[in-house]
N, C-alpha and C positions, 0 to 999 in steps of 0.2 A: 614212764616206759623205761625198763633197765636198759644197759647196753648189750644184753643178748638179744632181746626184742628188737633193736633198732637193728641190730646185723641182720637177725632175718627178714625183716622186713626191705632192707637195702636185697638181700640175694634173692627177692621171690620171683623176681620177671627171669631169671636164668635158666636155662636147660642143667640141671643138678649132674654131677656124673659121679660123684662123692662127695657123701656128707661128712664124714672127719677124715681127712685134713678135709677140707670145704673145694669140691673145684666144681667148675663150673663154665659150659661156653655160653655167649651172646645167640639169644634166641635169634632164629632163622633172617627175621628180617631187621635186624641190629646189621648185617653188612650193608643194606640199602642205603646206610646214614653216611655222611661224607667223614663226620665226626660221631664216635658212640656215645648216646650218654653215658652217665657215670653206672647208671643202675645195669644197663642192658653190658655192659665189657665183662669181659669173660676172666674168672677168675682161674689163678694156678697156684695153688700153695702146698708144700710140702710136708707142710707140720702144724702143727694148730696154731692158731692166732698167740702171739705172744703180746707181753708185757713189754712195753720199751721205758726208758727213763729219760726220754727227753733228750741225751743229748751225742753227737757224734763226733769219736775222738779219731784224727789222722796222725799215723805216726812210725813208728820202725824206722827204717835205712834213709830218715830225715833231717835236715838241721833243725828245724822249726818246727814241732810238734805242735799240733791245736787241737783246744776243746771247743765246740759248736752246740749250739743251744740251736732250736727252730728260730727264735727272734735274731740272732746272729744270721741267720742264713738267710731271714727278710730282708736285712739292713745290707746286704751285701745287692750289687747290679741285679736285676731279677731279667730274665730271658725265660720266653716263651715259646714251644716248639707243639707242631701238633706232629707225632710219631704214630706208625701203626706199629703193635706188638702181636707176634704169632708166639704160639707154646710150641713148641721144638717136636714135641710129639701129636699135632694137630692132623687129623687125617691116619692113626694108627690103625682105625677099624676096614681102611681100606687095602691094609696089608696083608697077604697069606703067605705061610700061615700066618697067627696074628703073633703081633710082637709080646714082647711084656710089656708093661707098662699101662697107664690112666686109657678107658678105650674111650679117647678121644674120636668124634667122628670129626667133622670140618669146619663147624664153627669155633675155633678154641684162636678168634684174630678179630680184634678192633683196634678203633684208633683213636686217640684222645688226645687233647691241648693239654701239655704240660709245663709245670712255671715252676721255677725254679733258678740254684744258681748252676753257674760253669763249673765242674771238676775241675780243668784246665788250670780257674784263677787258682782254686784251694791248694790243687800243687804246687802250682809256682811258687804264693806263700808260704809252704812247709819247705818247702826247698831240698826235692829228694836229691839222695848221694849220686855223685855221678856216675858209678857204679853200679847200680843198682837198674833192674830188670823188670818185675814183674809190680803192680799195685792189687792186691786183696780187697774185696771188700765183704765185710761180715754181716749178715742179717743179726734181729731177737730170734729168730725162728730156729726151734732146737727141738729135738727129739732121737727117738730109734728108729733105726735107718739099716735096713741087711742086716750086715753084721755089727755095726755100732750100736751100743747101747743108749748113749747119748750123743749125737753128731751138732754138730749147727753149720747151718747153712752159709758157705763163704766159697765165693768165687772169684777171679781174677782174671785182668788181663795184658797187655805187656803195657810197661811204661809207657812207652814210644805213643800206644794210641790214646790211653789214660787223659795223657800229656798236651793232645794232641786238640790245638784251638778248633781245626777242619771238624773233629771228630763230634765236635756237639753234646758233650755229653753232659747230660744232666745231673743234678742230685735235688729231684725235684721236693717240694712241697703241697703243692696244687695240682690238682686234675678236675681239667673244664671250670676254672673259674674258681672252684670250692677247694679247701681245706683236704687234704687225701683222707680215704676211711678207711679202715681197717683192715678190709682184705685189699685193698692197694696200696699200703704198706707205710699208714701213718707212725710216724708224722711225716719222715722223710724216706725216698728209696732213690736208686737209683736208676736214670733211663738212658739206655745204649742205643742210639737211633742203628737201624740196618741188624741188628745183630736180633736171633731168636732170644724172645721174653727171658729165660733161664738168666741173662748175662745182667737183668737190669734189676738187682738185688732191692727185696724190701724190708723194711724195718732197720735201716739201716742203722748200723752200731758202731763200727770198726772201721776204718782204711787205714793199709797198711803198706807199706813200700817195701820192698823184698830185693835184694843180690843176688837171689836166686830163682829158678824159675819154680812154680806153686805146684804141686801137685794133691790137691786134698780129693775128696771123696767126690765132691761136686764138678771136679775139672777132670779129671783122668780117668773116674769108674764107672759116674754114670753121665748122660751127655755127653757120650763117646757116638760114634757111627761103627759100631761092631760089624767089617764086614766079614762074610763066610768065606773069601778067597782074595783079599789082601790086608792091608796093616790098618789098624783104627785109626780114622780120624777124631780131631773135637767136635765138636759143634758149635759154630759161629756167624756166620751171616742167613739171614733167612735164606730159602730157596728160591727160584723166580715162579709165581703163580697166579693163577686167572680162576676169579671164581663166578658163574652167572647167581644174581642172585634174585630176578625177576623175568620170569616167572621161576616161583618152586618149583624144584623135580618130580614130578607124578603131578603136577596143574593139569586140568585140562581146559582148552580156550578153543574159541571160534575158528574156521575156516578165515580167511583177511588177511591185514597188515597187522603186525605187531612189531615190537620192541624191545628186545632184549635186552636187559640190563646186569651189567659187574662191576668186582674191583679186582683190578691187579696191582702187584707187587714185588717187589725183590732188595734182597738188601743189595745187590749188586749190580742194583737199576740205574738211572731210574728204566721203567720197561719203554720198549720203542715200539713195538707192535703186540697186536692182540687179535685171532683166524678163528676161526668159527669153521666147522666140519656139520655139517647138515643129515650125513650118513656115518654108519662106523665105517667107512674108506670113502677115497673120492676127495676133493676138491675142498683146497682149504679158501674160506672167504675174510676178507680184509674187514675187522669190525672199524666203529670211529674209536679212535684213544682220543681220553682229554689229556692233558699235558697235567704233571704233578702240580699240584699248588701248591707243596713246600715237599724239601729233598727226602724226607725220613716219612713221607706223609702217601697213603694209598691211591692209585687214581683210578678213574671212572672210564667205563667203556660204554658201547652201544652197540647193535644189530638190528638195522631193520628186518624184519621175516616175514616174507610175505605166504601162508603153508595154503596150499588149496583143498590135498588128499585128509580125507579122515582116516585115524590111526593114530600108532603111536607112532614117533617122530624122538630121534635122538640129537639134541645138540653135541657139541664137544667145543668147549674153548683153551685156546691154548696160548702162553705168553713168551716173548721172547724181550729180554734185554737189551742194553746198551754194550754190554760185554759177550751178547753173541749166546747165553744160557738161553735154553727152550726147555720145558716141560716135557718128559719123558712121555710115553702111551703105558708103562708097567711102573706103579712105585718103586723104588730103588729101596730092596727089601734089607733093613739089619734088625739085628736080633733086640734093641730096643724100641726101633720101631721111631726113628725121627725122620724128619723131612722129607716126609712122603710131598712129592708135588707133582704129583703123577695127573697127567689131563683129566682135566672133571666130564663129565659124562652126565646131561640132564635127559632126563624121559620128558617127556612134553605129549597127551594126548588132544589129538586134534577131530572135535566133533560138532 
């Protein structure tokens, strides 16, 4: 079996949204899982699968520059984090008009155990200038991009969090146990717990420490929050959101007791509560939250629903943080069309 064989055969359980660059969400009930497998995670790539060479050099505004091989990166402490990643533009189809960009509809979010080492230590050991501000990191992933003929994909973020032990950040080589594959951005990438997918660079090649702050194609042109009547933001912590993922939307199910099942999240969680709307207006109900089983990692909600009328029947759930963020009722519409977390809205017919 070649190694294009085995790619397609790892992406066949995916909802497809583009075939080159390859993307791809986690079929419908891939959110049900507390952890996604490897096959069923949703894929985001910008440019076709590259070539890597093994090995990742850190360097720039450094006293102690390193080259890193994958076996180097074994040999170092190994830390294991289970993270959810959302793609920044997840829920795009739910915007009007619609934005530009991948028409992601809502599954483009799983969550997986990742092993790897600390960023944190690798910094320490290169020993950035203390001057210096921003760290780069560069993908293999290269191509024509708008107006670039050839771009490669490299993003950055301030030293301060880079740097930062709280900050968790990976530069993994494993996901769920296995060796990373190719569209998760073997051999190594990087993973930014709380922050949208876009920040957690794959195939990674480059870190770089910088004096000044980055402004490339990937940080300031697009993965912007374009709005229509004030100043662009970036895009950087997921948003706070609640998704029901049992029963599907358009199910239909018995008069009785049921169960309603989701996951919420935020990167600026962990979330504190999770309300359940029975009508489009009227009375918000209290569902159960389970508490996060690790801090970068999505949790589990519940509703009992007891329906007795036959008909169609509209849930709403909606999530509220630790820092007081709640879910909008209208997406917070820009012209790229990212973090839409506008309250989800299930149909439910009842016969």
């Amino acid at each position: 079996m070649t190694v294009d064989d085995n790619v397609a055969r790892q992406r066949a359980a995916l909802t497809m949204i583009q075939p080159e660059p390859f993307n791809a969400e986690a079929p419908p009930g891939a959110l049900a899982c507390d952890i996604t497998p490897t096959r069923l995670h949703y894929v985001r790539n910008n440019f076709a699968l590259p070539a890597h060479d093994g090995v990742l050099q850190i360097g720039g505004a450094v006293g102690v520059p390193i080259t890193l091989t994958l076996q180097d990166l074994r040999a170092m402490p190994a830390a294991e984090r289970v993270i959810t990643l959302e793609c920044a533009g997840n829920g795009r189809l739910g915007q009007t008009p619609l934005p530009a960009g991948e028409p992601w509809g809502g599954n483009a979010v799983s969550t997986a155990r990742w092993t790897g080492a600390f960023l944190h230590q690798l910094l320490s050991q290169a020993r950035p200038a203390p001057h210096a501000t921003d760290v780069t990191f560069q993908g293999a992933d290269h191509g024509p991009y708008h107006q670039h003929t050839d771009v490669t994909f490299t993003r950055s973020l301030a030293l301060s969090h880079a740097a930062d032990p709280a900050a968790e950040i990976l530069i993994a080589y494993q996901m769920n146990g296995e060796p990373l594959l190719p569209d998760h951005g073997a051999p190594f990438r990087l993973i930014v717990p709380h922050w949208y997918g876009v920040a957690s660079v794959k195939w990674l090649t480059r870190i770089d420490v910088l004096t000044q702050h980055y402004a490339g194609e990937f940080q300031t042109a697009h993965y912007m929050y374009e709005w229509a009547d004030r100043p662009h933001d970036p895009v950087t912590t997921m948003r706070v959101r609640a998704r029901i993922t049992s029963p599907q939307p358009g199910a239909t199910i018995t008069p009785g007791p049921h169960t309603i099942h989701g996951k919420t999240w935020s990167g600026t969680g962990p979330v504190t509560h999770v309300d359940i709307a029975l009508t489009g207006e009227g009375t918000w109900h209290p569902a159960t939250l389970h508490p996060p089983a690790s801090p970068g990692q999505w949790q589990h909600w519940t509703y009992h629903w007891h329906p007795t009328q036959p008909g169609r029947h509209t849930l709403r759930a909606r999530a509220t943080d630790a820092h007081g963020n709640t879910q909008p009722d209208v997406p917070p519409w820009n012209r790229l069309g990212y973090g839409n977390n506008a309250i989800e809205i299930c149909p439910l017919n009842v016969r």
